[in-house]
Residue, then its C-alpha position, 0 to 999 in steps of 0.5 A: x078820678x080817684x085813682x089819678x088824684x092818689x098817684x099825682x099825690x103821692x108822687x108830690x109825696x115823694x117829691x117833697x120828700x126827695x127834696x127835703x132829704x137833698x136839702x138835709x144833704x147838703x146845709x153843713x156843706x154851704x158856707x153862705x148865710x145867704x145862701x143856707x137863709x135860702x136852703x132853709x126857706x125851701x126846706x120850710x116851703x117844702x115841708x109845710x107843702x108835705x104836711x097838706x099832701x100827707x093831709x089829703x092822702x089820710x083823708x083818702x086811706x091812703x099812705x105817702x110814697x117814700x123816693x125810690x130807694x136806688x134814686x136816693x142813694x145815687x142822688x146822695x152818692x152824687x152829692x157827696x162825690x160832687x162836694x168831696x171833689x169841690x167843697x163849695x156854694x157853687x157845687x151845692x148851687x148847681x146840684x141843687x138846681x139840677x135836682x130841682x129841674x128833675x123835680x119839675x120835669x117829673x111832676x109835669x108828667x105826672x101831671x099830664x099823666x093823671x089828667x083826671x085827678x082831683x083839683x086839689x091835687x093838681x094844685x099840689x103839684x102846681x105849688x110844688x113845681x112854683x117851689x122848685x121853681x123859685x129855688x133855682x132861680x134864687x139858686x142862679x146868683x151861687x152857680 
């Protein structure tokens, strides 16, 4: 159980962070009020989500798990190639979405996959997913 609990956490870590650091990405490049409002409400959703996980891993001993280091630098390559070649809200829309999708596509499997995993992580999981959720149907109205 234990084993499953700090995988799915820590695989909710690296989430968090992957989102965040794509948010980071790319808020100088939006031009919409509304839009960057949305940003940065995901930004803060995210974070505040961070901060319990790491919490729950401390708790455990254990350390967070930083993105994959190849993966975030072809997430960024991507990002800046997208947005050099068509600077615009809908670019950052639809990248956004896409990363969201990933996000959730991953943390369902990594919640099939840690089946015994506490419930306290699993809702982790869970909350997460209903953030990546949220952002891409608020994304919709950009693309």
């Amino acid at each position: 159980m234990k084993q499953d609990t700090v995988k799915l956490l820590k695989e909710c870590d690296a989430g968090v962070k992957t989102a965040v650091n794509s948010i980071d990405e790319v808020l100088d490049d939006i031009k919409s009020e509304d839009l960057r409002r949305i940003m940065n409400d995901s930004r803060r959703k995210h974070q505040e989500l961070g901060d319990d996980i790491h919490s729950s891993l401390n708790n455990l001993s254990e350390s967070g798990k930083d993105p994959n280091p190849m993966a975030r630098a072809m997430s960024w390559m991507k990002i800046n190639w997208k947005l050099a070649e068509k600077p615009s809200d809908s670019t950052v829309a639809n990248l956004m979405y896409d990363g969201c999708s990933m996000g959730v596509k991953s943390l369902a499997k990594y919640l099939n996959d840690c089946a015994s995993a506490d419930e306290s992580s699993k809702g982790y999981a869970k909350k997460l997913i209903e953030i990546e959720d949220t952002l891409m149907s608020d994304l919709r109205t950009f693309m």
